[in-house]
DOVEX-518826 format. One record per atom (N, C-alpha, C): residue in one letter; x, y, z; residue number from 1; atom name. Coordinates in steps of 0.02 Angstrom, whole numbers. Layout:
BEGIN
r,xx,yy,zz,k,a
a,X,Y,Z,NUM,CA
...
REM end
This chain:
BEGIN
r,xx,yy,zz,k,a
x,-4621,-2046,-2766,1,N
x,-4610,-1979,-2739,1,CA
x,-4591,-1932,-2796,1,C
x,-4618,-1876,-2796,2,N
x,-4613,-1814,-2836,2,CA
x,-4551,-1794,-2839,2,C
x,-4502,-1781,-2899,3,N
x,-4440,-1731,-2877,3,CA
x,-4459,-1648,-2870,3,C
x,-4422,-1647,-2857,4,N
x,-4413,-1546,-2837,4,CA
x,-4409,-1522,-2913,4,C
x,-4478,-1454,-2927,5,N
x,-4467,-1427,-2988,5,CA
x,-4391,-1373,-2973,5,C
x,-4356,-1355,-3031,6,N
x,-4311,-1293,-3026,6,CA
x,-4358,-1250,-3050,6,C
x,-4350,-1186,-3014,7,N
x,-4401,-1101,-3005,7,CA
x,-4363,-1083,-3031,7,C
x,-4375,-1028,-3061,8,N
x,-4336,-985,-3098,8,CA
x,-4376,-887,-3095,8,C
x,-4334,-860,-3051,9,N
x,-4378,-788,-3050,9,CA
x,-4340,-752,-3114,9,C
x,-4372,-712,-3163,10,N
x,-4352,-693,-3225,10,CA
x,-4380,-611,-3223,10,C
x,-4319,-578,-3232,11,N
x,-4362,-504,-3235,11,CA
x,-4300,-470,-3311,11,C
x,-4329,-430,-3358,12,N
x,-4295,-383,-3412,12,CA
x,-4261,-468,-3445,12,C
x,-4290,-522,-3472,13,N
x,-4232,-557,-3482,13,CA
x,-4180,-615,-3450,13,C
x,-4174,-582,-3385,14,N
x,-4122,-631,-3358,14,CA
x,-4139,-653,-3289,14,C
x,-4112,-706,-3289,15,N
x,-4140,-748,-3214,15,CA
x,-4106,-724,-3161,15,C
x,-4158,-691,-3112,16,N
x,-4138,-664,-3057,16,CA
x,-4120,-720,-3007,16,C
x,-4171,-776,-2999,17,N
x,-4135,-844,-2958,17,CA
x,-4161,-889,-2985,17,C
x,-4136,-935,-2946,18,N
x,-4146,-999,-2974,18,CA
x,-4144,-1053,-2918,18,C
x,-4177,-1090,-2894,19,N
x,-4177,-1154,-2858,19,CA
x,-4235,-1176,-2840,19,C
x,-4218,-1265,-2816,20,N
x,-4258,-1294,-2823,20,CA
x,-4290,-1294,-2764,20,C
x,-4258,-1261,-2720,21,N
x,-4286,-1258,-2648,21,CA
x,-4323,-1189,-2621,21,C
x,-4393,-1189,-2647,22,N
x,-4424,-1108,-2630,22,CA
x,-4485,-1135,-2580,22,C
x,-4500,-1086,-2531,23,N
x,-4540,-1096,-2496,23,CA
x,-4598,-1044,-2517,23,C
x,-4672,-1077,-2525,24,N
x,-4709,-1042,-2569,24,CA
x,-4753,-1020,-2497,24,C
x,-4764,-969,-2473,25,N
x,-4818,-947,-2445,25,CA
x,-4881,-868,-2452,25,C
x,-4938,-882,-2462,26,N
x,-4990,-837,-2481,26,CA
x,-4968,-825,-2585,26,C
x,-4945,-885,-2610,27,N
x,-4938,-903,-2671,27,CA
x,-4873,-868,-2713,27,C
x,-4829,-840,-2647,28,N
x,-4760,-790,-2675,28,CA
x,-4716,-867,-2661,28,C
x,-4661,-871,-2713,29,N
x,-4616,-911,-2693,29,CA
x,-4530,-891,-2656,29,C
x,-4530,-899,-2620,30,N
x,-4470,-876,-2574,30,CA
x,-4418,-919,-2596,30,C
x,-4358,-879,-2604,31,N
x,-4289,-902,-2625,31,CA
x,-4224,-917,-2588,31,C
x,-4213,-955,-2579,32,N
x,-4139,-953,-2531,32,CA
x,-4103,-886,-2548,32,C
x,-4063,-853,-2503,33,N
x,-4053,-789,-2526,33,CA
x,-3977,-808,-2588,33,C
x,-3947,-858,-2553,34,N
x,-3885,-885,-2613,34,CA
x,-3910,-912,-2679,34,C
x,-3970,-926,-2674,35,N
x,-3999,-953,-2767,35,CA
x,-4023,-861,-2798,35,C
x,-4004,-815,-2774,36,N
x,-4039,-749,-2781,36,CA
x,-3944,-715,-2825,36,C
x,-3966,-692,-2868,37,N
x,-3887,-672,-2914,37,CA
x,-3879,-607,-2857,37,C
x,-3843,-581,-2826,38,N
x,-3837,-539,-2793,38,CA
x,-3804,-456,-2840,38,C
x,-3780,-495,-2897,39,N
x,-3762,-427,-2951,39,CA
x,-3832,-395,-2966,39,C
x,-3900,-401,-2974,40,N
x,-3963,-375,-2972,40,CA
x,-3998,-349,-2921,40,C
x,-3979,-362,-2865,41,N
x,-3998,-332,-2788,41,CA
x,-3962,-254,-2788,41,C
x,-4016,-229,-2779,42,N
x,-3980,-137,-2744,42,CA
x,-4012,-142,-2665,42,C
x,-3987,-128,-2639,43,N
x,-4035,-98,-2550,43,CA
x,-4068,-56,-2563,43,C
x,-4126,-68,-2516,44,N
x,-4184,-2,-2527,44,CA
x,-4191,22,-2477,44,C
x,-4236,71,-2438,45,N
x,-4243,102,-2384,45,CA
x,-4333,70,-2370,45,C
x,-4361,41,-2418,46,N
x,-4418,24,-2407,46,CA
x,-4447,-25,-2365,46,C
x,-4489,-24,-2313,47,N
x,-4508,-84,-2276,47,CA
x,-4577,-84,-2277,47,C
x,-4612,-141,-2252,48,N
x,-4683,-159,-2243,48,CA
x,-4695,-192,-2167,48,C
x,-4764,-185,-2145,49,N
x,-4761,-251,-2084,49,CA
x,-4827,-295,-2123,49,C
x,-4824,-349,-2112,50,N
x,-4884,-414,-2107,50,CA
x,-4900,-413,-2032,50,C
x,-4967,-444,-2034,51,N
x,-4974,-443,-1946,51,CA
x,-4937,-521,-1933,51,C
x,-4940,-563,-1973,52,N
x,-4939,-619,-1954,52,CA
x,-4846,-635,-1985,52,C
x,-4816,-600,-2016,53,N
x,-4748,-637,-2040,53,CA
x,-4712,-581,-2022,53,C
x,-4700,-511,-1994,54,N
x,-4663,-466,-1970,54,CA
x,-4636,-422,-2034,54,C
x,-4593,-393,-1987,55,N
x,-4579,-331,-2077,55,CA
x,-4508,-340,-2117,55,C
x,-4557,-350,-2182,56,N
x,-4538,-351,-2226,56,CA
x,-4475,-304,-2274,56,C
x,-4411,-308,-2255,57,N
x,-4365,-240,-2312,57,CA
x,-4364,-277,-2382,57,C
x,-4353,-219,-2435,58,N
x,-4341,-247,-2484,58,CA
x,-4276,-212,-2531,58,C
x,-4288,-225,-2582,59,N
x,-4213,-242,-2627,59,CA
x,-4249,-228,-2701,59,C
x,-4220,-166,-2753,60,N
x,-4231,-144,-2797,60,CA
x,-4200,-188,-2850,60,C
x,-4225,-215,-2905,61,N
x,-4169,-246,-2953,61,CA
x,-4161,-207,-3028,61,C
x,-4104,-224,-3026,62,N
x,-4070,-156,-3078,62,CA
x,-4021,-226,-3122,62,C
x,-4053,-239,-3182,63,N
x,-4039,-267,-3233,63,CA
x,-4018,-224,-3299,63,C
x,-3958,-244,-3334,64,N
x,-3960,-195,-3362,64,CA
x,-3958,-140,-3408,64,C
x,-3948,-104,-3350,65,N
x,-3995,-30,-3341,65,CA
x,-4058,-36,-3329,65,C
x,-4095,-61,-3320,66,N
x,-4173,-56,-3318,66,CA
x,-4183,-71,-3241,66,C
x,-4203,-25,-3202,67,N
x,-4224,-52,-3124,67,CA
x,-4300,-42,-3124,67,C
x,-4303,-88,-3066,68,N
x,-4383,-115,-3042,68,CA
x,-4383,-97,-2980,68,C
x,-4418,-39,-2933,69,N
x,-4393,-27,-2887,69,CA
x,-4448,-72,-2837,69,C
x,-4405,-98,-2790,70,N
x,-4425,-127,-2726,70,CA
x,-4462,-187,-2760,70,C
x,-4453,-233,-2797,71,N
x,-4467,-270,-2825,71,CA
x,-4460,-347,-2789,71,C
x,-4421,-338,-2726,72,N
x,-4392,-382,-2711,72,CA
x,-4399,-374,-2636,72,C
x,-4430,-418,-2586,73,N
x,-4433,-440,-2529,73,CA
x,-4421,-481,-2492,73,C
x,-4396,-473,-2425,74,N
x,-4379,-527,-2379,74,CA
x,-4385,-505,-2289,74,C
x,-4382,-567,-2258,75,N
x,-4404,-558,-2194,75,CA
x,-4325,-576,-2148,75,C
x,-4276,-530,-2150,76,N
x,-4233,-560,-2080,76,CA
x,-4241,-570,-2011,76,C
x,-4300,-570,-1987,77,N
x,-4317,-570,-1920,77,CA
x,-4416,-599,-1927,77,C
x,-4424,-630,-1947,78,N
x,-4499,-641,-1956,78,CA
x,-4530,-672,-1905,78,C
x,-4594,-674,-1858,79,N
x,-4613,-691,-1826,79,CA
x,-4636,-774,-1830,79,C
x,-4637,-798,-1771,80,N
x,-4609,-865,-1772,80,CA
x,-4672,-905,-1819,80,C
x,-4722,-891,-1826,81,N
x,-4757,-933,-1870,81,CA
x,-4738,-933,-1965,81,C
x,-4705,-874,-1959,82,N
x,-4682,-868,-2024,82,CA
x,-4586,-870,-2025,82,C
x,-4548,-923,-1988,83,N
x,-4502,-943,-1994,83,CA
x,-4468,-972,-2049,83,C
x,-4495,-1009,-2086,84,N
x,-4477,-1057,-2140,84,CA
x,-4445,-1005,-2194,84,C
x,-4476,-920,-2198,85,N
x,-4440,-908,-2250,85,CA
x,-4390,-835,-2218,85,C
x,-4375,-857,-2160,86,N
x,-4329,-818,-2131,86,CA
x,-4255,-801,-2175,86,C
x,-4234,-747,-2195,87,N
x,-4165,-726,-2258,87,CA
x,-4193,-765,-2328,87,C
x,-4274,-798,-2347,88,N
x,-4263,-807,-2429,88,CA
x,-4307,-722,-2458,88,C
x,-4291,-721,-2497,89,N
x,-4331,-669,-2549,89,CA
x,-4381,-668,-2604,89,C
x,-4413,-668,-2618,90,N
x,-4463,-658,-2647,90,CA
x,-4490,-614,-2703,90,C
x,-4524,-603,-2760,91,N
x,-4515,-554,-2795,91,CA
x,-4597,-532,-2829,91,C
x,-4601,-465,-2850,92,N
x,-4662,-455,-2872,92,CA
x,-4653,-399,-2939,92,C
x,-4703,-353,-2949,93,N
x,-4721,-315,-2984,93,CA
x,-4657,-326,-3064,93,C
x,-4689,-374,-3102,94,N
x,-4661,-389,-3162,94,CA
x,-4616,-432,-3152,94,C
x,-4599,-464,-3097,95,N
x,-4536,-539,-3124,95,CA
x,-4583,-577,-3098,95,C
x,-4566,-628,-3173,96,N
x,-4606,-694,-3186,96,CA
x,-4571,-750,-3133,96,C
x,-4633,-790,-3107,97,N
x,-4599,-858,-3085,97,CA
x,-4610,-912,-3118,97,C
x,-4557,-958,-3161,98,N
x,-4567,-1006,-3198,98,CA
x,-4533,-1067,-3166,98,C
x,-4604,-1122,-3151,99,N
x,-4585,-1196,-3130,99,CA
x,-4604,-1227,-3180,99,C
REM end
């Protein structure tokens, strides 16, 4: 049996999370929201819907000084086929995911 790789989301430098437990779906890897450094999270006002995983708010990260706005997504209420990554987060436009 395979062990669990450790993920590592990396944006300006420094690791935004880290764990070994991400749920990868449509090839984004989702983060427990506690493996997520919460000193890099700002609240955003921004949301999205999926038809199939519900809507999406997200979370600006501000490393620093340097912010990435809305860089950062998650589903607190996601429709039941997309459960598994109900409260993890996810990240895009310039933070690297390294397994």
């Amino acid at each position: 049996m395979k062990g669990k790789n450790m993920v590592r989301a990396i944006w300006n430098g420094k690791v935004i999370a880290e764990s070994e437990d991400t749920v990868v779906v449509e090839g984004n890897h989702y983060f427990p929201r506690e493996a997520v450094n919460p000193l890099y999270l700002k609240d955003s006002d921004m949301y999205s819907a999926c038809p199939w995983k519900g809507q999406a708010s997200y979370h600006t990260l501000e490393v620093d000084g340097q912010v990435n706005v809305d860089a950062a997504w998650y589903y607190s209420d996601p429709k039941k086929r997309a459960a598994p990554i109900k409260d993890r987060i996810a990240f895009w436009r310039g933070v690297r995911i390294e397994n």
